[in-house]
C-alpha positions, 0 to 999 in steps of 0.5 A: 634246891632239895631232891624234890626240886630235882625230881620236879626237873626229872618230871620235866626232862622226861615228859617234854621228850614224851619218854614216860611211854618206854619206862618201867621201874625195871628199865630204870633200875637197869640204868641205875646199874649200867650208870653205876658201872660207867662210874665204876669203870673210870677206875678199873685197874688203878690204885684207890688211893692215888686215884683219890690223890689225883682226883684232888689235884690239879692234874685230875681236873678232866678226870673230876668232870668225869666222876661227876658226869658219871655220879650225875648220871647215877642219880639221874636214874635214881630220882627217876626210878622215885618220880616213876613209882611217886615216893620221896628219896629223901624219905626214903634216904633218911629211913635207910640212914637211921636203920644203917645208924642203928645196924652200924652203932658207932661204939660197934664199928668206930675203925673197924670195916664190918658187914651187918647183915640187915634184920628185914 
């Protein structure tokens, strides 16, 4: 499945619960945002690294499913906001990959943790 199957599900998802009405780019994007935080949230106050540790272990099963509903969450909005204004994330994702391959050349950043502000 490719995140044009997945828009087609959103499509789906929405306009059986006739909620198309209540949407607009700025609400969706909102969502993105408030479900961008909730994943955030379930790290707040806790070291990285042992976070990633525990993630990974087996102890950190009920936390996974956690992440993952909340990462789910995120992209819902995404595909979302992409089916409301009809264009390709995927393009979409591939055209930012290329200019973040351009603007972070490896022999540029290889090791190192830099911002490049972006030409646009």
């Amino acid at each position: 499945m490719d995140l044009e199957d997945l828009k087609a599900h959103i499509t789906d998802f929405i306009d059986k619960r006739d909620w198309r009405q209540f949407q607009t780019t700025k609400d969706l994007a909102e969502s993105a945002s408030v479900e961008s935080n909730e994943l955030l949230e379930l790290f707040i106050w806790r070291n990285g690294r042992e976070m990633d540790e525990h993630l990974r272990s087996e102890e950190g099963n009920d936390m996974l499913e956690n992440v993952k509903n909340e990462t789910s969450d995120v992209l819902f909005a995404c595909l979302a906001i992409a089916e409301h204004l009809g264009f390709s994330l995927e393009d979409a994702f591939l055209t930012k990959l290329k200019e973040l391959d351009e603007r972070y050349a490896v022999e540029k950043v290889k090791g190192k943790v830099v911002k490049i502000p972006s030409k646009k």
